[in-house]
TIROFI-474064 format. One record per residue (C-alpha): residue in three letters; x, y, z. Coordinates in pm, whole numbers. Layout:
residues N
<site res="ALA" px="X" py="Y" pz="Z"/>
...
//
This chain:
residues 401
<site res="UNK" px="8676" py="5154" pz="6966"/>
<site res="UNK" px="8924" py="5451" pz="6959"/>
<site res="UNK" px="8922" py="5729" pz="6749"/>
<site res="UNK" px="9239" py="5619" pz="6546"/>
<site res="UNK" px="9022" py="5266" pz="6500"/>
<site res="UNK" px="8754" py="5463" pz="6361"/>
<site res="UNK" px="8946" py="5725" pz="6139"/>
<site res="UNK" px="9069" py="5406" pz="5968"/>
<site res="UNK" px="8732" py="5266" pz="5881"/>
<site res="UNK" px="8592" py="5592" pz="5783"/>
<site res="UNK" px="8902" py="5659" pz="5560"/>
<site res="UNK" px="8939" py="5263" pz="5437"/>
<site res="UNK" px="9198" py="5168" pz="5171"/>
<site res="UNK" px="9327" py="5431" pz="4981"/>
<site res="UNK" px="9355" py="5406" pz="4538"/>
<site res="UNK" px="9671" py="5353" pz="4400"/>
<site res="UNK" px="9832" py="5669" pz="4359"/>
<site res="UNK" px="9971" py="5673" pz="4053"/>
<site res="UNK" px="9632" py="5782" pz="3922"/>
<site res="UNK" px="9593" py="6125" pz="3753"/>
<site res="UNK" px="9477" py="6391" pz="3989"/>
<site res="UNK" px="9260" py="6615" pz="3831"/>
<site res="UNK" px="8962" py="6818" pz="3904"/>
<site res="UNK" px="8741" py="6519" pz="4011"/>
<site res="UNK" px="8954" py="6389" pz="4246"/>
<site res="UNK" px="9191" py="6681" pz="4389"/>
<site res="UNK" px="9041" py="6682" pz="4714"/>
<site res="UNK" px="9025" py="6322" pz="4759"/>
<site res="UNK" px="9227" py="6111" pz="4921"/>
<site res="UNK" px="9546" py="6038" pz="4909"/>
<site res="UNK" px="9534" py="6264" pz="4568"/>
<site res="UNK" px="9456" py="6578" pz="4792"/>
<site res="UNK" px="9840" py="6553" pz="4956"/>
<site res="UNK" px="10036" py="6609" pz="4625"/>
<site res="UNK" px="9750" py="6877" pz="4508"/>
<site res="UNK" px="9681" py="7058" pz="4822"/>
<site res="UNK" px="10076" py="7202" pz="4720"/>
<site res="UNK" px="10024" py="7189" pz="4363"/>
<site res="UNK" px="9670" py="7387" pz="4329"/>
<site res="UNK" px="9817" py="7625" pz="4054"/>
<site res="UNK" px="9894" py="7295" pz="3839"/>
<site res="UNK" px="9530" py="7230" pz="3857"/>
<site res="UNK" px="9308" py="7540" pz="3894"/>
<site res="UNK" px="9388" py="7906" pz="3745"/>
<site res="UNK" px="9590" py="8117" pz="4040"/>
<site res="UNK" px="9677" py="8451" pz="4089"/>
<site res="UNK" px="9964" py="8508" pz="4287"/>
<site res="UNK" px="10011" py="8756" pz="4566"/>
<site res="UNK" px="10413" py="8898" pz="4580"/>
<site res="UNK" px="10611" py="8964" pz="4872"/>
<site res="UNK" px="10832" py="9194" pz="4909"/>
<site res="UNK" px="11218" py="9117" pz="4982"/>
<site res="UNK" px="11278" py="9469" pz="5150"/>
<site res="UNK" px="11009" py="9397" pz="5435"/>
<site res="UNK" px="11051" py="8985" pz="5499"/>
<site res="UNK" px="11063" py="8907" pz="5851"/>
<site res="UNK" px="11307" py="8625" pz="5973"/>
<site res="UNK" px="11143" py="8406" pz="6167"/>
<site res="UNK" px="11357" py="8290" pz="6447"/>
<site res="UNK" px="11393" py="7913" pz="6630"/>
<site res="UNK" px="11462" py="7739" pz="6947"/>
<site res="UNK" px="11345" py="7405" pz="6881"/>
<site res="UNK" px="11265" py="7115" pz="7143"/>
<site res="UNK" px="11143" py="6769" pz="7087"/>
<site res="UNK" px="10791" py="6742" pz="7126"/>
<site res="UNK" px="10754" py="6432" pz="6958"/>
<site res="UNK" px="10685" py="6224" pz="7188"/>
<site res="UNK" px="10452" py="6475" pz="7420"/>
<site res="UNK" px="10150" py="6257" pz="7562"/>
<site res="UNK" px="9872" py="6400" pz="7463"/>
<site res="UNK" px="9572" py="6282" pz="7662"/>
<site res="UNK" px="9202" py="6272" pz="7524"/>
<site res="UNK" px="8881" py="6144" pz="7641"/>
<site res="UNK" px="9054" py="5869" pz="7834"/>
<site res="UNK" px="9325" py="5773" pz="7616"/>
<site res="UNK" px="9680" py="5892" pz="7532"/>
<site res="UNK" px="9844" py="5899" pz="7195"/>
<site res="UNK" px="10195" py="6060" pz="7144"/>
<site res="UNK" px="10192" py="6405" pz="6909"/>
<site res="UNK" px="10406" py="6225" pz="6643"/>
<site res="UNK" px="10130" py="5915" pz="6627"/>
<site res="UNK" px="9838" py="6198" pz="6631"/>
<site res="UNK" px="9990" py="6394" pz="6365"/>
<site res="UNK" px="10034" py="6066" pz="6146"/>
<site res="UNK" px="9698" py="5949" pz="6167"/>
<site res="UNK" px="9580" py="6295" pz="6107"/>
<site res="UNK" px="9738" py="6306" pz="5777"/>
<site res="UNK" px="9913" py="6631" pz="5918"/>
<site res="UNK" px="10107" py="6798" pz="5680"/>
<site res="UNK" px="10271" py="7074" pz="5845"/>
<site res="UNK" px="10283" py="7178" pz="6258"/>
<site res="UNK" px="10444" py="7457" pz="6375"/>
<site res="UNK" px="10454" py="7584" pz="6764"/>
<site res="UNK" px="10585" py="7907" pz="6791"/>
<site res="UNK" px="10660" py="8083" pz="7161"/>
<site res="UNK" px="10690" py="8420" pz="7277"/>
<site res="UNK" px="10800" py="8452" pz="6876"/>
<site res="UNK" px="11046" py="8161" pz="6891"/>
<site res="UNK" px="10962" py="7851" pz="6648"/>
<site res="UNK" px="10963" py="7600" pz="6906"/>
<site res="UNK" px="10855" py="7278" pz="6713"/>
<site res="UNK" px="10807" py="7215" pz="6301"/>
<site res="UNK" px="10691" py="6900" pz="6184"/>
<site res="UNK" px="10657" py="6843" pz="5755"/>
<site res="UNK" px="10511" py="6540" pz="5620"/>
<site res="UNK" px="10453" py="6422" pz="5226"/>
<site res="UNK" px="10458" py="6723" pz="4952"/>
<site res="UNK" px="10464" py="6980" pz="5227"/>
<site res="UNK" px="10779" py="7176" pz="5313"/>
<site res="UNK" px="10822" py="7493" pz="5486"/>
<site res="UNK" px="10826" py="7733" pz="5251"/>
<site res="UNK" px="10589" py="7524" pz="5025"/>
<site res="UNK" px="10257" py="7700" pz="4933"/>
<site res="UNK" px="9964" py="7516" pz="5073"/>
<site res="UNK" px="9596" py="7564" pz="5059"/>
<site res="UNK" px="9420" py="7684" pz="5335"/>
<site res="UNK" px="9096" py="7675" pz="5248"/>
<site res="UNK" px="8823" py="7888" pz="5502"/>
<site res="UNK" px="9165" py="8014" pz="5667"/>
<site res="UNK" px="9126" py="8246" pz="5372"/>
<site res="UNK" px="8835" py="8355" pz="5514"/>
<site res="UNK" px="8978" py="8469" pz="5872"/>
<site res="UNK" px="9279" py="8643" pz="5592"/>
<site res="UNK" px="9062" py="8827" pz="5412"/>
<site res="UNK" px="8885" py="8987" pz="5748"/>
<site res="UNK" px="9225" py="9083" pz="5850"/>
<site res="UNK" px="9252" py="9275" pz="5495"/>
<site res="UNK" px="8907" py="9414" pz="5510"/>
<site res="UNK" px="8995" py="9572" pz="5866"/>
<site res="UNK" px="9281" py="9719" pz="5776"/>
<site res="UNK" px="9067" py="9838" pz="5466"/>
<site res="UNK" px="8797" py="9951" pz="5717"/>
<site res="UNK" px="9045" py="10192" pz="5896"/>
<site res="UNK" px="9117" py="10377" pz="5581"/>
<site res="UNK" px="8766" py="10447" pz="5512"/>
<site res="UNK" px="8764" py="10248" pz="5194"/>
<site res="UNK" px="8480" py="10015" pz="5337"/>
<site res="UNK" px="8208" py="10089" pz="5571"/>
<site res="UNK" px="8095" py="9778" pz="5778"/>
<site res="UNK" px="7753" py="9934" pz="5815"/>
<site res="UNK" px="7671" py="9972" pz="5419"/>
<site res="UNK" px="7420" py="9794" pz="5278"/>
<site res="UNK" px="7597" py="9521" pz="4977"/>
<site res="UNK" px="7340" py="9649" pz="4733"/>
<site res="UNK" px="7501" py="9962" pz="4753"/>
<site res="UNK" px="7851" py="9866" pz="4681"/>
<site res="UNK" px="7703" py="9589" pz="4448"/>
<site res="UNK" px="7436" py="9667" pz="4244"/>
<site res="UNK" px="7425" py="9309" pz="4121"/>
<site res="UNK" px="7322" py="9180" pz="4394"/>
<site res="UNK" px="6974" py="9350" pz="4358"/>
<site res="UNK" px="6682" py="9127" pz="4428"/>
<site res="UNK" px="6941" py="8844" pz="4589"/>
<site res="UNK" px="6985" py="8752" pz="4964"/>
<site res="UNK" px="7234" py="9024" pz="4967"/>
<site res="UNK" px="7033" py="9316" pz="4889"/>
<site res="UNK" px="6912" py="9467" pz="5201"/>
<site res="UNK" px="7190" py="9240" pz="5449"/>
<site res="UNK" px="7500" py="9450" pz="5546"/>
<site res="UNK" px="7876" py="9429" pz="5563"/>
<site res="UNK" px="7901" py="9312" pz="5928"/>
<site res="UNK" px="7661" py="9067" pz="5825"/>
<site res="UNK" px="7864" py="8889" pz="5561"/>
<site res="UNK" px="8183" py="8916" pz="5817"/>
<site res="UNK" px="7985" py="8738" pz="6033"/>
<site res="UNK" px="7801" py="8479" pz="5861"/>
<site res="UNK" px="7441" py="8617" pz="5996"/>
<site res="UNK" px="7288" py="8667" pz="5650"/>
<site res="UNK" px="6958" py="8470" pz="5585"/>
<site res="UNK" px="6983" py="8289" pz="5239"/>
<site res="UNK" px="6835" py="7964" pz="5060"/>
<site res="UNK" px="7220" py="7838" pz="5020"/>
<site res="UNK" px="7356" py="7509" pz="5144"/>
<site res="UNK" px="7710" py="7407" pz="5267"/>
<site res="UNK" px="7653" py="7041" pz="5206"/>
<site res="UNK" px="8040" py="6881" pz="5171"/>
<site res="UNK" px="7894" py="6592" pz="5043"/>
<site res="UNK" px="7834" py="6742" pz="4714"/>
<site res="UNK" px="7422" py="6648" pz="4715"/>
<site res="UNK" px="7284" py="6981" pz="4702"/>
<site res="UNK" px="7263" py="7136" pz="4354"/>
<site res="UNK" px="7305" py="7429" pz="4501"/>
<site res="UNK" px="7671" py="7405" pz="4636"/>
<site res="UNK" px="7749" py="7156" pz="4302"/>
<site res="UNK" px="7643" py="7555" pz="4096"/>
<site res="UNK" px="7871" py="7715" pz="4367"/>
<site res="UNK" px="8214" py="7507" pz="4321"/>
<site res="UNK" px="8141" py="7449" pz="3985"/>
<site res="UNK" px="8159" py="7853" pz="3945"/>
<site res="UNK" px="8471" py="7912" pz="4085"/>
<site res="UNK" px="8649" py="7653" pz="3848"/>
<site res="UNK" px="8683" py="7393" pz="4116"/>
<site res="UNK" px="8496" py="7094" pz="3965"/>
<site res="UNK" px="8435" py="7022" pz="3639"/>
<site res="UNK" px="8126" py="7232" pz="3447"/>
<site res="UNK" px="7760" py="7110" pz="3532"/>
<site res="UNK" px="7726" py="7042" pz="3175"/>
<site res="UNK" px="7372" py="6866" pz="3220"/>
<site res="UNK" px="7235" py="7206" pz="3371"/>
<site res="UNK" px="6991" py="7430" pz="3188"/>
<site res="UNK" px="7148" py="7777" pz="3243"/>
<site res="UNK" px="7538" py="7807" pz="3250"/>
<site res="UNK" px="7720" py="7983" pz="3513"/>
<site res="UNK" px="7935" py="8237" pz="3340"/>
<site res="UNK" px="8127" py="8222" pz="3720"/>
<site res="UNK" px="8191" py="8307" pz="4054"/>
<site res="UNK" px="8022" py="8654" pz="4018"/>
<site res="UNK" px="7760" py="8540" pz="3844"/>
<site res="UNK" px="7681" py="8254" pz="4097"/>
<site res="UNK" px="7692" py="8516" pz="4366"/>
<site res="UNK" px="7479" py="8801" pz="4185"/>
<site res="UNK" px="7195" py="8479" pz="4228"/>
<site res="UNK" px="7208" py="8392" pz="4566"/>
<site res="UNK" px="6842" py="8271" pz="4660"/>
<site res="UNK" px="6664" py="8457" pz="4957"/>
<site res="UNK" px="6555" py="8282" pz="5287"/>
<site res="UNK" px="6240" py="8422" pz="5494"/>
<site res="UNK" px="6484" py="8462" pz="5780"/>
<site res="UNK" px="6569" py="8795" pz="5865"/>
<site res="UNK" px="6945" py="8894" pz="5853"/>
<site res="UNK" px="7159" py="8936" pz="6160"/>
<site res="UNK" px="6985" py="8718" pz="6388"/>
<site res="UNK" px="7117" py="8357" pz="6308"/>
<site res="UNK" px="7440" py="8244" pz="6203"/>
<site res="UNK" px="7428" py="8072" pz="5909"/>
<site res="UNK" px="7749" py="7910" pz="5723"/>
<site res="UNK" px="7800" py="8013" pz="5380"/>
<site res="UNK" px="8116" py="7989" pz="5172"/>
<site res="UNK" px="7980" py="8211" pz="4855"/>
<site res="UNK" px="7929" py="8520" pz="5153"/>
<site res="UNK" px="8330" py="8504" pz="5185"/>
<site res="UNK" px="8374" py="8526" pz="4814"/>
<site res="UNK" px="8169" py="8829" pz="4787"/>
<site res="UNK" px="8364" py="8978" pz="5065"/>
<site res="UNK" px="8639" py="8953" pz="4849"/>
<site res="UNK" px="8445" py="9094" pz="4560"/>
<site res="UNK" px="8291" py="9398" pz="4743"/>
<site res="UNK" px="8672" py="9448" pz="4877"/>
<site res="UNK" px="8775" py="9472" pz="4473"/>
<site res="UNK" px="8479" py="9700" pz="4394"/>
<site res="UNK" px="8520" py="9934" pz="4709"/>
<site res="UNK" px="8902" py="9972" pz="4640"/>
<site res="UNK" px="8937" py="9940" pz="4275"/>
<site res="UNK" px="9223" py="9738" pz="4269"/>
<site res="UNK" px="9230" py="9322" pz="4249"/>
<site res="UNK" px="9238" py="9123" pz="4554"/>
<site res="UNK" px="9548" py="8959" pz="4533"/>
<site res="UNK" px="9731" py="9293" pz="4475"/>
<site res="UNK" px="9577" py="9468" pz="4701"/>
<site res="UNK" px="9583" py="9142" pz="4944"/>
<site res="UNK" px="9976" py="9149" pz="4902"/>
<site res="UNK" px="10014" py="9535" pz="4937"/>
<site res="UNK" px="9835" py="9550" pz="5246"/>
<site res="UNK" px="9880" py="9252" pz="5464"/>
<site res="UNK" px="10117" py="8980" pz="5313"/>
<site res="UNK" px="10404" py="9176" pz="5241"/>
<site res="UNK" px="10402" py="9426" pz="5578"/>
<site res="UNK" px="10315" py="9093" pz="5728"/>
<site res="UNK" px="10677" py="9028" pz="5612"/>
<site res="UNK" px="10592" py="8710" pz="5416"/>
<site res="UNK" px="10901" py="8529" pz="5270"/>
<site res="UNK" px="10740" py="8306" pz="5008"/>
<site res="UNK" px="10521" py="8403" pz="4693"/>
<site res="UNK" px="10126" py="8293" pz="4766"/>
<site res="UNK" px="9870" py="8267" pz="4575"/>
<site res="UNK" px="9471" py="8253" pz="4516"/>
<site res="UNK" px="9213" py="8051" pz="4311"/>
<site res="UNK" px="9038" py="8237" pz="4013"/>
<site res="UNK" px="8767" py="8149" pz="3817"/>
<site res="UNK" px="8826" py="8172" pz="3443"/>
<site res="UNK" px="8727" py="8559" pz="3458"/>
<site res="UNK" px="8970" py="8607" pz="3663"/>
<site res="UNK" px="8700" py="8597" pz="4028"/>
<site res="UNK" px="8923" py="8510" pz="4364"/>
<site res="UNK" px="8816" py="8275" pz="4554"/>
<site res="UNK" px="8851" py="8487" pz="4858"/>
<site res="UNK" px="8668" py="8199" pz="5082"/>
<site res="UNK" px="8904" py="7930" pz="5039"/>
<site res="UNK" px="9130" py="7970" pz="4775"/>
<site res="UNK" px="9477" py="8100" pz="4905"/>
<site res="UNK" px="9800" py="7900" pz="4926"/>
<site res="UNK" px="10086" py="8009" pz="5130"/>
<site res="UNK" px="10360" py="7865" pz="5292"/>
<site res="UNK" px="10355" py="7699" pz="5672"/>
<site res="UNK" px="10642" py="7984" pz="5751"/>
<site res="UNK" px="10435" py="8269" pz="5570"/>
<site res="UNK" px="10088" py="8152" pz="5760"/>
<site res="UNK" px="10270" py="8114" pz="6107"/>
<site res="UNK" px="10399" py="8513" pz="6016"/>
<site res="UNK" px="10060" py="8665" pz="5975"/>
<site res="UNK" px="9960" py="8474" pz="6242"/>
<site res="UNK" px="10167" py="8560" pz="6511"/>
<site res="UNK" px="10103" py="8949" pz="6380"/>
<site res="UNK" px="9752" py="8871" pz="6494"/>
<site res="UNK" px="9849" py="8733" pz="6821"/>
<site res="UNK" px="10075" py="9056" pz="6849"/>
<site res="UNK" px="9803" py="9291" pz="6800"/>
<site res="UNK" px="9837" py="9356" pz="6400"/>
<site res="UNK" px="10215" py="9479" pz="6471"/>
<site res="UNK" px="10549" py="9388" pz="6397"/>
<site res="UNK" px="10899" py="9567" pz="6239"/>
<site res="UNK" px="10686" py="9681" pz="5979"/>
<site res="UNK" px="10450" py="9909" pz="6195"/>
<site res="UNK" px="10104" py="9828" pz="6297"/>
<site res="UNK" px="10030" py="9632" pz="5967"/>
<site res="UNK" px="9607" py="9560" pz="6113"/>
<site res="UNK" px="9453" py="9794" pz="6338"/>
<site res="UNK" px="9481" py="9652" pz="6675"/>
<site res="UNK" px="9096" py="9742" pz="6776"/>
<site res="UNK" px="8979" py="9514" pz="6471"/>
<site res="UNK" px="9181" py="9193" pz="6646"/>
<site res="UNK" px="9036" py="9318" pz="6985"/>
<site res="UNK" px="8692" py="9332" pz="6866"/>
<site res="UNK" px="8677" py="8962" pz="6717"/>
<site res="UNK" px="8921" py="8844" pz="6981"/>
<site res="UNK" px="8680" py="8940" pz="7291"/>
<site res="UNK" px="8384" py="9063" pz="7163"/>
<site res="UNK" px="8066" py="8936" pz="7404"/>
<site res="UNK" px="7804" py="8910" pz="7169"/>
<site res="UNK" px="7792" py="8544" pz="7082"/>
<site res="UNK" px="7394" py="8549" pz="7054"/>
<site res="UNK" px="7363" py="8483" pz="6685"/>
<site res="UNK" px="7634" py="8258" pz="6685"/>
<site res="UNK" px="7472" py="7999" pz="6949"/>
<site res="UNK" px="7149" py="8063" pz="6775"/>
<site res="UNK" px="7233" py="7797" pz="6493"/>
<site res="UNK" px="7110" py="7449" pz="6367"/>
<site res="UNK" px="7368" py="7217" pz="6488"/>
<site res="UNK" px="7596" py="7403" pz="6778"/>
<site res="UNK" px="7890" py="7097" pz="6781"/>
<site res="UNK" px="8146" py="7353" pz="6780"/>
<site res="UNK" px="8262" py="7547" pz="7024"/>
<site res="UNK" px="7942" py="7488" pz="7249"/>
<site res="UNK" px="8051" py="7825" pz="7481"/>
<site res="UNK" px="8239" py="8058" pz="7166"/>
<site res="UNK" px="8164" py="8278" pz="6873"/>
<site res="UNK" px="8225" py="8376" pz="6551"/>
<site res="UNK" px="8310" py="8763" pz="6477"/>
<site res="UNK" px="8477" py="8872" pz="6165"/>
<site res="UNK" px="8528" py="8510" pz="6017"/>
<site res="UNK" px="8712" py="8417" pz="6330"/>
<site res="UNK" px="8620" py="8147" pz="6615"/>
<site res="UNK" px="8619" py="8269" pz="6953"/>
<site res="UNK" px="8673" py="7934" pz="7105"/>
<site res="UNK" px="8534" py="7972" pz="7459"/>
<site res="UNK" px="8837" py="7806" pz="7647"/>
<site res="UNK" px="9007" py="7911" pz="7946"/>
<site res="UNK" px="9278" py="8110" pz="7825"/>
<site res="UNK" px="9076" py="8252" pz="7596"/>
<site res="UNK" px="9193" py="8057" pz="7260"/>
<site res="UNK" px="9125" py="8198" pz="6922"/>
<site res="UNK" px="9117" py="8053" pz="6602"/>
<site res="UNK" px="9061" py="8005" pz="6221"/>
<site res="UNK" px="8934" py="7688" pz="6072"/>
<site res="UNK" px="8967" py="7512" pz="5710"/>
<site res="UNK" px="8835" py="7238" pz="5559"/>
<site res="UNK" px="9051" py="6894" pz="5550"/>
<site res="UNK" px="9205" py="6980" pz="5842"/>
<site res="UNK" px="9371" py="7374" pz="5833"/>
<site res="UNK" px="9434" py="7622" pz="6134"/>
<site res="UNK" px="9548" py="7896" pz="6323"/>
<site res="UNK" px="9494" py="7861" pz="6692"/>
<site res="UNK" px="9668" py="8136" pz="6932"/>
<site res="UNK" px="9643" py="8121" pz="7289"/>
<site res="UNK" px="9713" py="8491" pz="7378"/>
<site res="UNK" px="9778" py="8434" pz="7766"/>
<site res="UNK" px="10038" py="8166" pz="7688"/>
<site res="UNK" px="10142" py="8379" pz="7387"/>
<site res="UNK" px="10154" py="8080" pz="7173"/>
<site res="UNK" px="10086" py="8040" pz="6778"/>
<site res="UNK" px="10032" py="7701" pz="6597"/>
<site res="UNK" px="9939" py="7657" pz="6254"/>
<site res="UNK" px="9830" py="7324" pz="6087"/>
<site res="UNK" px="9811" py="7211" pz="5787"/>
<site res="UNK" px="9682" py="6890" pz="5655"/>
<site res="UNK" px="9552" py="6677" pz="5356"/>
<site res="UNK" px="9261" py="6486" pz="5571"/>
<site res="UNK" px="9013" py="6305" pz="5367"/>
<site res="UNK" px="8726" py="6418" pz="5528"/>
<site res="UNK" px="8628" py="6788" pz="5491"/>
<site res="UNK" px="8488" py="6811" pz="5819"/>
<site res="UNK" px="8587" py="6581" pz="6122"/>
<site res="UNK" px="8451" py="6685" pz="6465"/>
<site res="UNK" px="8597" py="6374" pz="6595"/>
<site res="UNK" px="8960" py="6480" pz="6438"/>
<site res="UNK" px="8893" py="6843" pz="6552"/>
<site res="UNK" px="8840" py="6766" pz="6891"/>
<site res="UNK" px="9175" py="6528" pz="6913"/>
<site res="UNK" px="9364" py="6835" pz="6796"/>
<site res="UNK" px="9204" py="7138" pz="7037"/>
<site res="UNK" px="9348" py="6838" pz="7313"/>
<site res="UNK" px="9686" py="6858" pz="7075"/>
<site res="UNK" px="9680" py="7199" pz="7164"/>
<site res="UNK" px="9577" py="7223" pz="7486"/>
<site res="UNK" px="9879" py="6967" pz="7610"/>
<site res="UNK" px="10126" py="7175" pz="7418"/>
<site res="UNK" px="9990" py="7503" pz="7598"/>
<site res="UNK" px="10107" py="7318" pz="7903"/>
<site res="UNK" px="10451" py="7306" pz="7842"/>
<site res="UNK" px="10521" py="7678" pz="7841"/>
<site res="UNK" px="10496" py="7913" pz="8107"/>
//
């Protein structure tokens, strides 16, 4: 049976769509491909500006790659089939700066904002090094100490580089399948899903949720250990260390020197918490610009918008130790994960950022190649979908020299 055969059974025969989409079905298919665009119609936003004096015009020479072979554990599928049955909903290529392919499917345009889910993650690193340089965060502080709330949590004695790398030892659970009560408290807190009205103590929120992480009797640092809620309080130590509000200081710092074109935006909880884990939408142009500023070092006409050594160090940093000391290694068997982004553990070296229902950045740096993707999958997760797509990539990195 191929892998298109079995994406079919898992996915079986979608509802009519003229349903309403609302907060119990947003991220379910086929619902999630009109809401993936259309968050702020469902879920409180904030948005992060741009700024028209500093866009950046991104510039094309486009070939047909529609038809590119793409061959994968003993079969071959053309990119247009693979990008159908992936429920892609925007692919860009871009070479040596050039757009060299853009493919749009459904809702999704090019300047339409889209969620990214954990793509926000890799984001807010990039903002948190740039934040780092300026002395406005230390890496090596202890959360406690820049959060008070967390007192008596996981978080209290685990440290900055620790939640940028996913090694701190708590009692949470990423379960996607919505069974743990746990992760039902977490996306009911962000004002995701509906309330857990049937629960005994009431959430007042994100913050809230976070200021209760349970403790593990792990020690930190020594096992990577993915946790959504640790990106969020990035994003909330970020807020609390600069004393402005993430999306502002989000746009000031990195969006708008990035040169974005389109206005973004990010998910808030009704007191106003960003969802700095998963939450932003921004346009397949805008995510392809901050991209290709990573694969160019953190520069571009704006100046050196991240510092280059905090792209350098998560780019080829050696360490991957705590990263292959994990439960279920099916990703990226030889890689890493350093500052919320994947070291992939390829031959040229391939980098990348990862979302949920299908999202990414990959850059190949020695073929100086960016591709972002954006999709409305109906599984969160797919390792069968993922590995089709690092094949994707790997055929189109053939075609440039």
């Amino acid at each position: 049976m191929t892998f298109f055969e079995i994406n079919k059974i898992m996915k079986g025969s979608p509802p009519p769509f003229e349903y309403q989409v609302t907060l119990d079905n947003w991220r379910k298919y086929p619902f999630n491909s009109w809401s993936f665009v259309n968050v702020r119609n469902l879920i409180p936003t904030s948005p992060i500006y741009n700024n028209p004096d500093k866009k950046v015009k991104l510039q094309k020479q486009l070939i047909d790659i529609n038809d590119l072979h793409i061959n994968h554990k003993n079969s071959s599928y053309r990119l247009k089939e693979i990008l159908k049955k992936c429920d892609v909903d925007a692919f860009l290529v871009m070479h040596k700066g050039k757009i060299k392919f853009e493919f749009y499917d459904k809702f999704t345009k090019f300047n339409t904002p889209h969620i990214i889910f954990s793509v926000s993650k890799s984001l807010t690193s990039l903002l948190t090094g740039i934040l780092v340089e300026k002395k406005v965060i230390n890496i090596n502080s202890y959360i406690s100490h820049i959060l008070p709330e967390t007192k008596g949590t996981a978080y209290e004695d685990a440290t900055v580089r620790n939640v940028l790398d996913m090694s701190i030892a708590s009692g949470f659970i990423e379960d996607y399948t919505g069974q743990a009560e746990i992760f039902k408290k977490y996306r009911s807190s962000t004002g995701w899903d509906l309330p857990e009205t049937h629960s005994k103590q009431t959430l007042k929120g994100l913050h809230d949720f976070l200021s209760s992480m349970p403790k593990s009797n792990q020690k930190h640092g020594k096992k990577y250990h993915y946790c959504s809620p640790h990106s969020d309080l990035l994003g909330w130590i970020i807020e609390r260390a600069s004393g402005e509000n993430y999306s502002k200081i989000m746009a000031d710092l990195l969006f708008k020197k990035a040169g974005i074109n389109h206005e973004a935006n990010v998910t808030v909880d009704k007191w106003g918490a960003s969802r700095a884990a998963g939450g932003i939408s921004v346009s397949p142009y805008d995510l392809l610009l901050i991209s290709e500023l990573v694969r160019n070092h953190g520069s571009n006409k704006n100046g050196q918008v991240i510092p280059a050594s905090w792209i350098e160090d998560f780019v080829n940093n050696k360490n991957n130790s705590i990263y292959l000391n994990q439960d279920n290694l099916e990703r990226f068997p030889k890689g890493n994960y350093r500052s919320k982004w994947y070291q992939t553990g390829f031959k040229d070296n391939e980098y990348c950022a990862i979302g949920i229902h299908g999202q990414n950045i990959w850059i190949n740096p020695q073929k100086e190649i960016t591709i972002v993707r954006m999709s409305s999958a109906s599984d969160p997760i797919n390792i069968k979908t993922e590995e089709v797509m690092f094949s994707v990539f790997d055929e189109i990195s053939k075609i440039f020299i």
